[in-house]
C-alpha positions as CSV (number, residue, x, y, z in Angstrom):
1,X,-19.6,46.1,4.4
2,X,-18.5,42.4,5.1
3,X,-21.4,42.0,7.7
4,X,-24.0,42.9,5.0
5,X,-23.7,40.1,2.5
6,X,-22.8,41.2,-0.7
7,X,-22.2,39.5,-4.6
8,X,-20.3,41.6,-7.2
9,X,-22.1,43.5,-9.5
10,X,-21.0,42.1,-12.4
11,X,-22.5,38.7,-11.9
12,X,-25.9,40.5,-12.3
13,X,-24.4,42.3,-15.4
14,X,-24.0,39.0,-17.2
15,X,-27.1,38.0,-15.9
16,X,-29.1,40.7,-18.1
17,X,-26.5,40.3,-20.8
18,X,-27.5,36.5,-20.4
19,X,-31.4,37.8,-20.7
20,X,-31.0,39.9,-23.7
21,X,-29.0,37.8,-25.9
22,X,-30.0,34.3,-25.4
23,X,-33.4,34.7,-24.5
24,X,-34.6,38.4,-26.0
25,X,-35.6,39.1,-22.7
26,X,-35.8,42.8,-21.5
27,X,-34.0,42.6,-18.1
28,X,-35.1,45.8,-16.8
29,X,-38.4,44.5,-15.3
30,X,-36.1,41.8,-14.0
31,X,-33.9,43.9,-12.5
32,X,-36.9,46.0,-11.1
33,X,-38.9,43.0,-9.5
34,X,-35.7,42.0,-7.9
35,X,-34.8,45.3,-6.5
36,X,-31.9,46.0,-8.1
37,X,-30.4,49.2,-9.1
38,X,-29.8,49.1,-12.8
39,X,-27.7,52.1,-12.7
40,X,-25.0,50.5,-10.9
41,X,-24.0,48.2,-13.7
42,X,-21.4,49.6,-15.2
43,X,-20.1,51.2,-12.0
44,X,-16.7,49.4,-11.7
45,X,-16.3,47.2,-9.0
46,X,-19.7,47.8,-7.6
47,X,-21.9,45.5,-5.3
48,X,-25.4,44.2,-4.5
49,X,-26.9,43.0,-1.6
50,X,-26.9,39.0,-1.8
51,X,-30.7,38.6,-1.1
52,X,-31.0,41.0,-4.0
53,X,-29.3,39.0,-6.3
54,X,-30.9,35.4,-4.7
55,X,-34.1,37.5,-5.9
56,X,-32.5,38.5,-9.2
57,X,-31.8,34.2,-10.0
58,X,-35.0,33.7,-9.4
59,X,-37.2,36.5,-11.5
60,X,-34.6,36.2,-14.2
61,X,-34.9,31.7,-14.3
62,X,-38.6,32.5,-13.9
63,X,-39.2,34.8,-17.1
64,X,-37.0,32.4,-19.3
65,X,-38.9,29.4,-18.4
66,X,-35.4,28.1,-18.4
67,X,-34.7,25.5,-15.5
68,X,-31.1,25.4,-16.8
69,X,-30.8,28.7,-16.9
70,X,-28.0,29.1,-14.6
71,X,-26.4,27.2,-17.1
72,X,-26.5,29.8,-19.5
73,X,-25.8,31.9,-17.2
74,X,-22.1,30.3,-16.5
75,X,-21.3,29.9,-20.3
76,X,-21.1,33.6,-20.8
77,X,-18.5,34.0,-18.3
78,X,-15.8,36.1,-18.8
79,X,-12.6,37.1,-17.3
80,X,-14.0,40.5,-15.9
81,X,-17.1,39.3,-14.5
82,X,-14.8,38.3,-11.6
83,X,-12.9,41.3,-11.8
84,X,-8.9,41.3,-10.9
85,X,-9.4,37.4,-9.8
86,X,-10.5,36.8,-13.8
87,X,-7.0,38.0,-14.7
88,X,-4.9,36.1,-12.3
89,X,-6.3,33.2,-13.4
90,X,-5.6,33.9,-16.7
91,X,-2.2,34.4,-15.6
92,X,-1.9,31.3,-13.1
93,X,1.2,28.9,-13.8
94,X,-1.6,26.0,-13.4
95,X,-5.4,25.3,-13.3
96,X,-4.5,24.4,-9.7
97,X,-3.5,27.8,-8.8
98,X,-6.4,29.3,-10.4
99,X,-8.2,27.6,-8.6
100,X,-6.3,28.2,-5.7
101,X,-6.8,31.6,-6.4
102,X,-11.0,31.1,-6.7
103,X,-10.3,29.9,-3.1
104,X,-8.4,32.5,-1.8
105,X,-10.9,35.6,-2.8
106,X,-13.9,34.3,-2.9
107,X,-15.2,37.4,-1.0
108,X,-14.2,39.1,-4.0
109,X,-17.1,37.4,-5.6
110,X,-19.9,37.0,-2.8
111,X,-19.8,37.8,0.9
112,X,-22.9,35.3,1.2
113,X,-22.2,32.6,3.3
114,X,-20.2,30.2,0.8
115,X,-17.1,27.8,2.0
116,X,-14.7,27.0,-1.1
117,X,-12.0,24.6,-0.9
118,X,-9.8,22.6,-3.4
119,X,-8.8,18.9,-2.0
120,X,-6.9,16.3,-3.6
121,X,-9.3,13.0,-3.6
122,X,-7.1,10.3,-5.6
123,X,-6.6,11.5,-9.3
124,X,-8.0,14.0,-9.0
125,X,-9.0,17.9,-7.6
126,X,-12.3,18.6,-6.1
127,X,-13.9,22.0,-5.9
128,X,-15.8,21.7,-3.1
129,X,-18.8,24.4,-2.6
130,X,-21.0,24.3,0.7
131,X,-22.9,26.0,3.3
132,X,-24.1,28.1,0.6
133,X,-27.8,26.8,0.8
134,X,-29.2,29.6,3.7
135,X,-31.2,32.0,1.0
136,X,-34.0,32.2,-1.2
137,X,-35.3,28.1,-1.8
138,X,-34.0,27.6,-5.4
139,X,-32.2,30.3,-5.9
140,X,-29.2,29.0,-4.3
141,X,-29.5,25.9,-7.3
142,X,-29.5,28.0,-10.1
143,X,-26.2,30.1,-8.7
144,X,-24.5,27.3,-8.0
145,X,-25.2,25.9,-11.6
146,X,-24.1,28.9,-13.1
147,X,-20.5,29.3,-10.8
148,X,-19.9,25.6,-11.9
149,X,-20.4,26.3,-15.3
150,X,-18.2,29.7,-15.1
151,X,-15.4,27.4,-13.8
152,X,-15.5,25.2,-16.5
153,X,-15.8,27.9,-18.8
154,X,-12.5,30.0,-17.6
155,X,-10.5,27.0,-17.6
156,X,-11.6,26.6,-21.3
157,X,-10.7,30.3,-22.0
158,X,-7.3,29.2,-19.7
159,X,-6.5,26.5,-21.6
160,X,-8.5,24.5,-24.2
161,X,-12.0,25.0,-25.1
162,X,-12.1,20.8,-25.0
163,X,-11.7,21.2,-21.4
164,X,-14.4,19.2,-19.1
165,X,-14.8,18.1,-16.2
166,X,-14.2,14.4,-14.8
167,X,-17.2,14.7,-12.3
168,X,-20.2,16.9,-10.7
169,X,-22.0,16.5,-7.9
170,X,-25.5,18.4,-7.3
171,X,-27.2,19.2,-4.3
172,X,-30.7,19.3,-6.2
173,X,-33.2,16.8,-6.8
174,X,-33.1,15.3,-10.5
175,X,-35.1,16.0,-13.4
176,X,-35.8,15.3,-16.8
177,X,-33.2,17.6,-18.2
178,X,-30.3,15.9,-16.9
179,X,-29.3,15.4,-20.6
180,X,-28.7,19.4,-20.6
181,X,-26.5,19.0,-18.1
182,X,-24.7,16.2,-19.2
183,X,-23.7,18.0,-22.3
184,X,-23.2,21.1,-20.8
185,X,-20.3,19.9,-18.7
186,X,-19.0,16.9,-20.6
187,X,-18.5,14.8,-17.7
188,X,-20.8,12.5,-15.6
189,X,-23.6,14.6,-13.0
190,X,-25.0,13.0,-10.1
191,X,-27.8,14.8,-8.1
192,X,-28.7,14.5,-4.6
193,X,-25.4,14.6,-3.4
194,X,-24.6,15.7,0.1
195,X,-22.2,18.8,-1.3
196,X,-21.8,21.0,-4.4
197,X,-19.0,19.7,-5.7
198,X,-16.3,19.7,-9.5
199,X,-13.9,17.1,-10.0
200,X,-10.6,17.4,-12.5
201,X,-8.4,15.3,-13.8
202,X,-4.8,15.9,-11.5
203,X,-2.9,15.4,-14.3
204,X,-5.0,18.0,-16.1
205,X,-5.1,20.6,-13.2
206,X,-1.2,20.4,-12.9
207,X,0.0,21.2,-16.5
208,X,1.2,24.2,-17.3
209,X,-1.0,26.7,-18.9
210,X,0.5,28.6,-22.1
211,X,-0.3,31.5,-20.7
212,X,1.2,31.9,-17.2
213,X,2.7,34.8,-16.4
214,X,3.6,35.2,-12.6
215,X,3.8,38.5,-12.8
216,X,0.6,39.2,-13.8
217,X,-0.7,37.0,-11.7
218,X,0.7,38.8,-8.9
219,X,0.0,41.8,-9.7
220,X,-4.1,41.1,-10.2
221,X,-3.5,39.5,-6.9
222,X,-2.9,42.5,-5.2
223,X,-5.6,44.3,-6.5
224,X,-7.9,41.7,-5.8
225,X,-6.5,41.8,-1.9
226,X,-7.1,45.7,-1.6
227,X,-10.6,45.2,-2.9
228,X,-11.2,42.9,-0.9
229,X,-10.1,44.8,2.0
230,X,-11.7,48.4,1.1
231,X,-15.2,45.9,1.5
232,X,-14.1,46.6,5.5
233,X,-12.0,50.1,5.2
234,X,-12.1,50.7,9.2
235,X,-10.5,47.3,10.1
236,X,-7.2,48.6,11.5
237,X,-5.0,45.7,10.7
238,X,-6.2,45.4,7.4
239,X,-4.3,48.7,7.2
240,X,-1.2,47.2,9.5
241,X,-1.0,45.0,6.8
242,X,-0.9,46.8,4.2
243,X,2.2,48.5,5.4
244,X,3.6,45.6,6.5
245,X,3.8,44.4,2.9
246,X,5.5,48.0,1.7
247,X,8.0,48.0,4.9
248,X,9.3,44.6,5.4
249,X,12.0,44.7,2.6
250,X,13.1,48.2,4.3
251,X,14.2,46.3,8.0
252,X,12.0,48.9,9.2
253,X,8.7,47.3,9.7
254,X,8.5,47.6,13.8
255,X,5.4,48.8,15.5
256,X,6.4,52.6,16.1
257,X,7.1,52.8,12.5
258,X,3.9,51.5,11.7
259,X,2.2,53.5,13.7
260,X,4.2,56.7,12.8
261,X,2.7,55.7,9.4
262,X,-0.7,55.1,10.6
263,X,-0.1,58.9,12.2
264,X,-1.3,57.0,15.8
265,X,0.7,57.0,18.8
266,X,2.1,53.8,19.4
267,X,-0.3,52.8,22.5
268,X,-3.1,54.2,20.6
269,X,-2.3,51.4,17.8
270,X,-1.5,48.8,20.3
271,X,-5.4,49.6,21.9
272,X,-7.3,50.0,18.5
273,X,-5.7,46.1,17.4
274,X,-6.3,45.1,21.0
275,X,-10.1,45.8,19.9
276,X,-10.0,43.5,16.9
277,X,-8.5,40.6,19.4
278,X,-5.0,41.0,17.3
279,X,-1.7,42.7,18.3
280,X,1.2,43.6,15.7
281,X,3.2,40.7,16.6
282,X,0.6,38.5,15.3
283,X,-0.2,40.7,12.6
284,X,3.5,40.2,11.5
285,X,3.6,36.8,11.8
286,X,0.8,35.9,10.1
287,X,1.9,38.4,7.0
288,X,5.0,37.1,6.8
289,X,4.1,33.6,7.1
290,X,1.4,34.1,4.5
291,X,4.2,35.8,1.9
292,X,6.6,33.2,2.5
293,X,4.5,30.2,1.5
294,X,3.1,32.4,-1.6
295,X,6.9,33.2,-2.9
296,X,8.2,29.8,-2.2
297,X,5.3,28.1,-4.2
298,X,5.7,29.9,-7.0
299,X,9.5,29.9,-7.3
300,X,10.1,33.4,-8.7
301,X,12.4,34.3,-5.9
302,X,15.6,32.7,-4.9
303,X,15.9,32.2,-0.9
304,X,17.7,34.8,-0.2
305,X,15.4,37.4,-1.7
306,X,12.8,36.3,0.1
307,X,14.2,36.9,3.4
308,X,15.0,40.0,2.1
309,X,11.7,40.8,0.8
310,X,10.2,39.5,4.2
311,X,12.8,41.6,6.7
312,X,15.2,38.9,8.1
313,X,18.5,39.4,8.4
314,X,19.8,36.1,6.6
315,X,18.6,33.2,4.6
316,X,19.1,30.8,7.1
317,X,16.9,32.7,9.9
318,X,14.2,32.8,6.8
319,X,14.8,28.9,6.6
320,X,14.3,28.3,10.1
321,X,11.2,30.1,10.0
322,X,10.0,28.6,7.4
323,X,10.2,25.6,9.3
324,X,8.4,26.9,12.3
325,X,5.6,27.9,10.3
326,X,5.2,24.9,7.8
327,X,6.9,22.1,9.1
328,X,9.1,21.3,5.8
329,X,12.2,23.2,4.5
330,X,11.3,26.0,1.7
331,X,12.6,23.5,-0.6
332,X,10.7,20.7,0.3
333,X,7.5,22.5,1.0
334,X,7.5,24.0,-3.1
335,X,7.8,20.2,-4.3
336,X,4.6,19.8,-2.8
337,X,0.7,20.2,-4.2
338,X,-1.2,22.2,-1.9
339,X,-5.0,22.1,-1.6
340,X,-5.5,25.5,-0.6
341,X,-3.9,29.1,-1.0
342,X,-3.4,30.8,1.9
C-alpha cells in the first residue's frame, strides 16, 4: 500500500465532524461527490486514497463557502485523529520531540508526497512542510492550513491553550481574510513564501511538558511503527526488523536465528533481502544505530542497559559504536538538540 498514496481516515472523519457542527452541513453528499466510502469512518485505523481526500478538501471548502475552512478544520484536532502518533505526543518529554515525533511518522498520517522536517533557525524551531503541492490546485492550500492549525492546536492540548506560534509562512497568494488568519494562529503570517513553514519559540519548544511520560511515549511509538509498517506487510526486512528489536537483548539476534524465525532457510532470507537491495548486516546496523540514538536521547536507560538492550557484550563496545555511528560520545550526543528523529 505505500505505492498508492494514502491519508488516514480519520482526517476525513473530523472533516464531516467539522461540516456538521460548525457549519450544519450534511457531509454525506460531500463524502459522495468526493468518492469516499462513508462506511469506513469508524473502521479503526482505516485509509483513503490521497486524491480522494484532495477531492474531499475541495467539495467540503466548496459547500461551506468557507476559504478558511481548513482552518476550522485544524481547530478540532484531536489526539486520535492522528491515531498512536496523537498519544505520544501527549506523552513527549518536550514540544521538540513531539514534533520530532510528527517528523518521524508522517506516513502514519499521509503517504502523499509530503517532506517534514524540524530545523533550528536562530531562536527558534521551524516546521518545515514541502513538496506537498503535486495534487488537486487548491486543495493542497486548504490541507496544509488545516495540518498547521492541528499543530498549533495539539501543542495547546500539550501544554497551554495560550500557546501560539512566533511565525507562519504560506505558500498561497494573499487575500482579504488575512485577519482570520492572523487571529487564528496568534502570530505573524506571510503569504507567498517559497515553503509551508511554523516557527516556535526555542525556549518554548524545549520546556518540559507537565505531562511527559516516556513510557507512554514509547509505547504509542511502537504502535505507530507497526502501523506504519503493516501499510507494506510483504517488505521482508520490515519483518527482519521487527525481530531484531525482540532478539537483540537475548545475544541471539544472528541471521540463522532470524531466519529460523522467519521459518526461511537461511540463503532463502539472504536472496529475498538481496531483492530489496539490503542484507542483514545492514539491516542490523541500521536498527541498532537507530535504537541507540532514540535511548540515549531520552535518558531512560543507563549505558550499560543499552548495550544490553542492543546485544553487545559490554558498555564500552556500545560506546565505541556509538561513536562510529554519530561522531560524539553517548554522553555528549544527549546534551545536544537534534532537528530530526531518526
Amino acid at each position: 500500500m505505500l505505492h498508492e498514496k494514502t491519508t488516514i481516515a480519520a482526517a476525513a472523519r473530523l472533516i464531516g465532524e467539522t461540516l456538521q457542527t460548525h457549519y450544519a452541513q450534511d457531509p454525506l453528499p460531500v463524502f459522495k461527490k468526493a468518492g469516499i466510502d462513508a462506511s469506513r469512518l469508524e473502521v479503526s485505523g482505516a485509509r483513503y486514497p490521497w486524491g480522494a481526500m484532495q477531492r474531499l478538501w475541495i467539495e467540503a471548502a466548496a459547500a461551506t463557502g468557507d476559504p478558511c475552512f481548513g482552518l476550522t478544520v485544524g481547530r478540532n484536532i484531536r489526539p486520535t485523529t492522528f491515531h498512536a502518533l496523537g498519544f505520544s505526543w501527549l506523552a513527549s518529554r518536550t514540544l521538540l520531540e513531539s514534533l520530532q515525533r510528527l517528523v518521524r511518522y508522517t506516513k502514519l498520517i499521509t503517504t502523499a508526497p509530503v517532506e517534514l522536517a524540524v530545523t533550528l533557525e536562530g531562536d527558534n524551531w521551524v516546521l518545515h512542510d514541502r513538496l506537498r503541492h503535486m495534487g488537486i490546485p487548491g486543495a493542497d492550500e486548504i490541507a496544509v492550513d488545516a495540518f498547521f492549525m492541528a499543530v498549533v492546536g495539539l501543542c495547546r492540548q500539550a501544554c497551554d491553550r495560550h500557546f501560539c506560534a512566533s511565525e507562519v509562512h504560506l505558500t498561497r497568494a494573499a487575500a482579504s481574510h488575512t485577519d482570520t488568519y492572523i487571529k487564528a494562529f496568534e502570530a505573524p503570517v506571510f503569504f507567498e513564501a517559497q515553503h509551508d513553514s511554523i516557527s516556535f519559540d526555542r525556549e518554548a519548544l524545549e520546556a518540559p511538558l507537565p505531562g511527559g511520560n516516556l513510557e507512554l511515549a514509547l509505547v504509542n511509538d511502537r504502535i505507530a511503527e507497526e502501523y506504519i509498517d503493516a501499510l507494506d506487510p510483504s517488505t521482508i526486512s520490515t519483518e527482519v526488523r521487527k525481530l531484531l528489536i525482540e532478539l537483540l537483548p537475548s545475544g541471539d539476534a544472528n541471521q540463522q536465528s532470524i531466519a529460523s524465525q522467519m521459518n526461511r532457510s537461511l540463503s532463502t532470507l539472504q536472496r529475498q533481502l538481496a531483492a530489496e537491495n539490503t542484507n542483514y548486516k545492514e539491516i542490523r546496523e541500521h536498527t541498532r544505530r537507530d535504537l541507540a540514538e532514540q535511548y540515549v536521547r531520552e535518558g531512560h536507560y543507563s549505558l550499560s542497559q543499552i548495550a544490553y538492550l542492543l546485544g553487545f557484550s559490554d558498555q564500552s563496545n556500545f560506546s565505541r559504536a556509538f561513536r562510529r555511528w554519530t561522531g560524539h560520545s553517548p554522553g555528549t550526543y544527549a546534551k545536544q538538540p537534534h532537528s530530526q528523529m531518526l
